[in-house]
matplotlib code that plots the C-alpha trace (Angstrom):
import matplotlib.pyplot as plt

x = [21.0, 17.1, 16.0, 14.5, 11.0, 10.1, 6.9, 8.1, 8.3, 4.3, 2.8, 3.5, 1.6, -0.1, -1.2, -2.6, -4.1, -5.7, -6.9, -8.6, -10.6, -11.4, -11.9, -14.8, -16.5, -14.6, -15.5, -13.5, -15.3, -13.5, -15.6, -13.4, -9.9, -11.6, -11.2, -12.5, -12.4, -15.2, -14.8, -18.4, -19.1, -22.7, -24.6, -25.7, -21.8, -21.9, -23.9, -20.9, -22.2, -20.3, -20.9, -24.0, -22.7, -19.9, -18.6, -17.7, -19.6, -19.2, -20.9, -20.4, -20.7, -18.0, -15.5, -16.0, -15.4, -12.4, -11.6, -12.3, -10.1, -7.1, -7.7, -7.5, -4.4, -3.0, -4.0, -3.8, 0.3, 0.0, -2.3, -1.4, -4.3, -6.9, -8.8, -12.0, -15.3, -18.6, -21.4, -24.9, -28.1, -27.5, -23.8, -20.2, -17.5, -14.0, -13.5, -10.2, -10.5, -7.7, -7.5, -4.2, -3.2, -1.3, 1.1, -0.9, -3.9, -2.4, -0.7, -4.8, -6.3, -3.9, -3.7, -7.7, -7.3, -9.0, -12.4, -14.5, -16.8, -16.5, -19.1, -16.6, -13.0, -11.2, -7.9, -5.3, -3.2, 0.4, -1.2, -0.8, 3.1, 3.7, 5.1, 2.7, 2.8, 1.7, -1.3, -2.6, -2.9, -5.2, -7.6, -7.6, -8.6, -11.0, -12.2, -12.2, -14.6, -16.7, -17.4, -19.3, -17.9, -21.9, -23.3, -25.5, -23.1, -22.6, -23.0, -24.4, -24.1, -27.4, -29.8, -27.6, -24.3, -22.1, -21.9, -19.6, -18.6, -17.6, -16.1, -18.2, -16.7, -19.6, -19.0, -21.2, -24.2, -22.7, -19.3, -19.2, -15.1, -13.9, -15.0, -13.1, -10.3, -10.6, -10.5, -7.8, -5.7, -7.0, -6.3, -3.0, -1.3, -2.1, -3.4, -6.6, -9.4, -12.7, -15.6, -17.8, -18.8, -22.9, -23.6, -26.5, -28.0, -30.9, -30.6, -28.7, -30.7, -34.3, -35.3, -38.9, -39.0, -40.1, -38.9, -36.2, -34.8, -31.6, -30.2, -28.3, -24.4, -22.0, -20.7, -17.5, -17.6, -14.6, -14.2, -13.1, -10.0, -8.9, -9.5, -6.9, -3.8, -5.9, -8.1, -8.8, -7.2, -10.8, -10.2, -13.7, -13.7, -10.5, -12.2, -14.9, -12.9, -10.9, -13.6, -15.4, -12.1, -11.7, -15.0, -14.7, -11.5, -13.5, -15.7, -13.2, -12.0, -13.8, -13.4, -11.5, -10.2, -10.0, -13.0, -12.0, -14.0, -12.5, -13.2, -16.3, -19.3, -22.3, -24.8, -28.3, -30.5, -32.2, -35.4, -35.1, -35.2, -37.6, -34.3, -31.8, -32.1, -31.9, -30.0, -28.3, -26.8, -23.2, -23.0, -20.8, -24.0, -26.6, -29.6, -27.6, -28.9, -26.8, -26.8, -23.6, -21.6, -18.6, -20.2, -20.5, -16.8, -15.8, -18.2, -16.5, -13.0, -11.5, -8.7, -8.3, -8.1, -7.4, -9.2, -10.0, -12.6, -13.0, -16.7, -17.8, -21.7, -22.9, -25.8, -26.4, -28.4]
y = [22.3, 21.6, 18.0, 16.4, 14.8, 11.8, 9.9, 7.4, 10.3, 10.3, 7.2, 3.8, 0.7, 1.8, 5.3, 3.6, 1.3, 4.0, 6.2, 3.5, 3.2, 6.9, 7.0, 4.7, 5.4, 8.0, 11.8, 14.6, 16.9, 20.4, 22.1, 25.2, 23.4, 20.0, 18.1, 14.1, 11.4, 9.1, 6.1, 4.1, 0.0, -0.2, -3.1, -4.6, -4.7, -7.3, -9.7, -11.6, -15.2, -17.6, -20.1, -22.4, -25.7, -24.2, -25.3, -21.8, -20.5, -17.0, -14.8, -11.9, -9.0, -10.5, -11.2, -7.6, -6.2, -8.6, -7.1, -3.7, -4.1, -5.1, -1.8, 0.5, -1.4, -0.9, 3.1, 4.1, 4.8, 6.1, 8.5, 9.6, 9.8, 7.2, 5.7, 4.6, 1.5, 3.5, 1.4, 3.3, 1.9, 1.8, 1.4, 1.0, 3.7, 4.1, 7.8, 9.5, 12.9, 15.7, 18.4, 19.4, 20.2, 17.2, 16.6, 12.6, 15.1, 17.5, 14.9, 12.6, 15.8, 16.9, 13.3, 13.8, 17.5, 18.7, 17.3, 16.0, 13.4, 9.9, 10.9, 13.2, 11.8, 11.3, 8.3, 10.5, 10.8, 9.9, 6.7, 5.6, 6.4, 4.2, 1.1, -2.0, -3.0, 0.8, 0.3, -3.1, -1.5, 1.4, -0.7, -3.4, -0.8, 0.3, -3.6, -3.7, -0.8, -1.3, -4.8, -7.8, -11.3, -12.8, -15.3, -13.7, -11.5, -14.7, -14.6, -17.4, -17.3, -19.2, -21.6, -24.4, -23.3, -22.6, -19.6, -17.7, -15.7, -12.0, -9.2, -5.9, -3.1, -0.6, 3.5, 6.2, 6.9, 10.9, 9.9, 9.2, 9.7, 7.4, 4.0, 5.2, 5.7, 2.3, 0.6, 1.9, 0.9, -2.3, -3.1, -0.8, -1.3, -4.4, -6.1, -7.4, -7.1, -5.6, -7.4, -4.5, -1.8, -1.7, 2.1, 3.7, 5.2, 4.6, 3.1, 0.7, 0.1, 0.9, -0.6, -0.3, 2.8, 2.4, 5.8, 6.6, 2.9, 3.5, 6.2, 3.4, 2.9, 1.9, -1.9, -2.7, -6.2, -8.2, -12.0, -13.8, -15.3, -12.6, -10.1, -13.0, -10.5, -8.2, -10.0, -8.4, -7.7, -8.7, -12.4, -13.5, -11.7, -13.5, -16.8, -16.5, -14.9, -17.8, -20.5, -18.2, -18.1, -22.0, -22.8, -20.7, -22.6, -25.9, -25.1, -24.1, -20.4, -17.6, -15.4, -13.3, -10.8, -6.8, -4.9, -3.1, 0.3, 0.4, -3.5, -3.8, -4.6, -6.8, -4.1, -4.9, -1.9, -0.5, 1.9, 6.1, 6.7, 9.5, 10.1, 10.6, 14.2, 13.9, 17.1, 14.5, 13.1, 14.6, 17.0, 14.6, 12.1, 13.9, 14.4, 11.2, 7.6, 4.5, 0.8, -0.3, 0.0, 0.7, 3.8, 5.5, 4.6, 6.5, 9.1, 10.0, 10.1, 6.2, 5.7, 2.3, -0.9, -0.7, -0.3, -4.7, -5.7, -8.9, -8.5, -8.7, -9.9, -7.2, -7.9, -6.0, -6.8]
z = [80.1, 79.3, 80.5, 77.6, 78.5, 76.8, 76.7, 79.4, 82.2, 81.9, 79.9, 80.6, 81.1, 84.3, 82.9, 79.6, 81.5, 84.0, 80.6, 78.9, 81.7, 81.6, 78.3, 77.9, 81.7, 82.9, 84.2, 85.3, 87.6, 89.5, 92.2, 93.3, 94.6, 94.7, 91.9, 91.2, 88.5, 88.5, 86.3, 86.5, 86.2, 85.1, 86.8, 83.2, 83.0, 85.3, 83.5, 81.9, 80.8, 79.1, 75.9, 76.6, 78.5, 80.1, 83.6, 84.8, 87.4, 88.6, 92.0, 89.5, 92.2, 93.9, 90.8, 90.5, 93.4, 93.7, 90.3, 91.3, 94.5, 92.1, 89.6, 93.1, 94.1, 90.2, 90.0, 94.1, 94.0, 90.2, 90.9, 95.0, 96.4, 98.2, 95.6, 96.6, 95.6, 95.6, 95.1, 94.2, 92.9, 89.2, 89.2, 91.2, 90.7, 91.3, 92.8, 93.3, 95.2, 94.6, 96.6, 94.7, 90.9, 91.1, 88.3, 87.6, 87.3, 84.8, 83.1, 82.2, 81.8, 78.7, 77.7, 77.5, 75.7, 78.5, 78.4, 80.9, 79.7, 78.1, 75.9, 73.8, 74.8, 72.4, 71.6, 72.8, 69.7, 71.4, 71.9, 68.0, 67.9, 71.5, 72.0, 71.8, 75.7, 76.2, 73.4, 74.6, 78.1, 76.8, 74.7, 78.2, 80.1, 77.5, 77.2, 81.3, 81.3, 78.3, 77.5, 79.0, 77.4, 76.9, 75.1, 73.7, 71.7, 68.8, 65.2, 62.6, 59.9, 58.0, 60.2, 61.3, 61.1, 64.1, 66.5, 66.4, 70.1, 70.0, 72.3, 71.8, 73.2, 73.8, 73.3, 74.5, 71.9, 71.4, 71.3, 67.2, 65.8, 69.1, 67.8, 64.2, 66.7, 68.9, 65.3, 63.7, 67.6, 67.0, 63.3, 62.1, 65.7, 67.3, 64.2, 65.9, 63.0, 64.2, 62.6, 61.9, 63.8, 64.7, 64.5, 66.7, 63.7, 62.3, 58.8, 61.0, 64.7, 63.5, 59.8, 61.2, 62.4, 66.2, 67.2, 68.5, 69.6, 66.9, 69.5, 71.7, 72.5, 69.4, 69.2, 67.7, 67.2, 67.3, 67.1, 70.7, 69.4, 68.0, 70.9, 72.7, 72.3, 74.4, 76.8, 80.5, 83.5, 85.5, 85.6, 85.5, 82.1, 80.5, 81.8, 79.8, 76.6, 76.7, 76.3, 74.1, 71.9, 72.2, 71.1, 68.1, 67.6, 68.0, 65.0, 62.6, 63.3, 62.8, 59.5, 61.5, 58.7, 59.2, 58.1, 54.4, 54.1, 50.6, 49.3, 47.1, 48.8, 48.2, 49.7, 51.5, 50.3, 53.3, 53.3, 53.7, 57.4, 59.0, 61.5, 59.0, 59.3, 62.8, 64.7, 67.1, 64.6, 63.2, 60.9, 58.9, 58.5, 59.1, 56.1, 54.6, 53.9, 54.3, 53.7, 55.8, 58.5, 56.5, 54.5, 58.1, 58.5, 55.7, 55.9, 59.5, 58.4, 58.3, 55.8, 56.8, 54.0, 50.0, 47.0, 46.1, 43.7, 46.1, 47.1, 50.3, 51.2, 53.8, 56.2, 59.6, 62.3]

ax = plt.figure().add_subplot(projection="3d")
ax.plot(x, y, z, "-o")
ax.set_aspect("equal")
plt.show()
């Protein structure tokens, strides 16, 4: 009789964990029978600061190697071989070295569909029909890798009304259908709303035409108190989330609603961009002008929200 194998035998909280890691730093690399992954932690990642007046105080590159120690711990018997902290001059990695075809090795790599690079992975698409626990581990992971809980990420809306603290989780300039992907985790699964998403295109980075300052990493934005269900497995980073999230709290709440592609929007023109024809850019939106974030959105697939003639006032930064 055929054993039946069942998502359990080779995803679970550890594994989703481990590939949202991957998925937003992570390489796969095979040199004859040796093969690595590399996940990276940027040193910009490091600079986490929290709201202005706060009594936190952190010796950052030691929260993270504290944290770092903790994710080796968490993915060392998972994956079984010696993970290992390598710290270089721009960045720290975690490397695990296989000199096997390992089955935890076959099983990220078809997760991954078999590519190498965080700037084209891909949501692995079991990861939409799992059970929550599983999902909130991939996007911490992702959250763990990708985003810095700053400051300097707020919002205000008019001069003199509160700021508002966010989470950005940061994806890979090239990578353009995974922040669709991350989103639609976040808002049809574990009913977290995204704000918007801040494109790196340039109707949307460069109004002034600078060059070719527009080509940066993707932002999805995503209020502090409402990123709470997540949060992050480095402490020093849930520390800071929290405050972030009570402080929004203090001055009323957020309007923490899901984005709606589909809503009618109150539309700040912008001017034709030189770039828009750019051959970095996707076929999908390439030799096309846009105005918001949501018209990329849609233009690259996302079904998400429902036809409202509620209109919604539109301004990107």
């Amino acid at each position: 009789m055929t054993a039946v194998i069942t998502v359990d035998d080779y995803l679970d909280p550890d594994v989703a964990y481990l590939l949202g890691l991957i998925t937003a730093r992570g390489q796969f690399y095979v040199d004859r029978d040796i093969r690595r992954i590399v996940i990276n932690f940027p040193y910009r990642l490091f600079n986490a600061k929290p709201p202005q007046n706060s009594k936190l105080k952190f010796d950052i590159p030691t929260e993270m190697r504290i944290c770092l120690d903790d994710v080796r711990n968490r993915i060392n018997e998972l994956l079984e071989v010696n993970v290992s902290i390598v710290p270089s001059k721009f960045n720290t990695q975690l490397l695990a070295v296989f000199t096997k075809n390992t089955m935890a090795w076959r099983n990220l790599t078809t997760l991954l569909n078999h590519k190498n690079s965080y700037e084209e992975f891909r949501v692995p698409p079991v990861l939409f029909e799992v059970p929550h626990d599983i999902q909130l581990e991939y996007i911490r992971g992702f959250a763990d890798a990708s985003a810095t809980p700053t400051e300097s990420d707020h919002v205000q809306f008019g001069s003199g009304s509160p700021k508002f603290q966010r989470i950005v989780l940061q994806v890979n300039h090239n990578n353009w259908m995974l922040p669709i992907e991350i989103c639609r985790l976040l808002q049809m699964h574990l009913k977290v709303p995204v704000q918007h998403i801040l494109w790196g295109h340039p109707n949307l980075r460069d109004p002034s035409m600078k060059g070719r300052q527009w080509a940066k990493e993707h932002r999805i934005r995503i209020y502090a108190e409402d990123f709470l269900p997540v949060g992050f497995q480095f402490s020093f980073k849930q520390k800071i989330l929290s405050e972030m999230a009570a402080l929004n709290r203090k001055q009323g709440g957020s309007p923490g609603r899901p984005c709606n592609p589909l809503a009618e929007h109150r539309i700040r023109k912008k001017r034709k961009h030189k770039d828009e024809k750019d051959l970095t850019l996707p076929e999908a939106l390439r030799r096309r002008h846009f105005d918001a974030y949501f018209q990329i959105c849609k233009a690259l697939g996302c079904t998400q929200g429902k036809p409202t003639s509620e209109l919604v006032s539109i301004t990107e930064e």
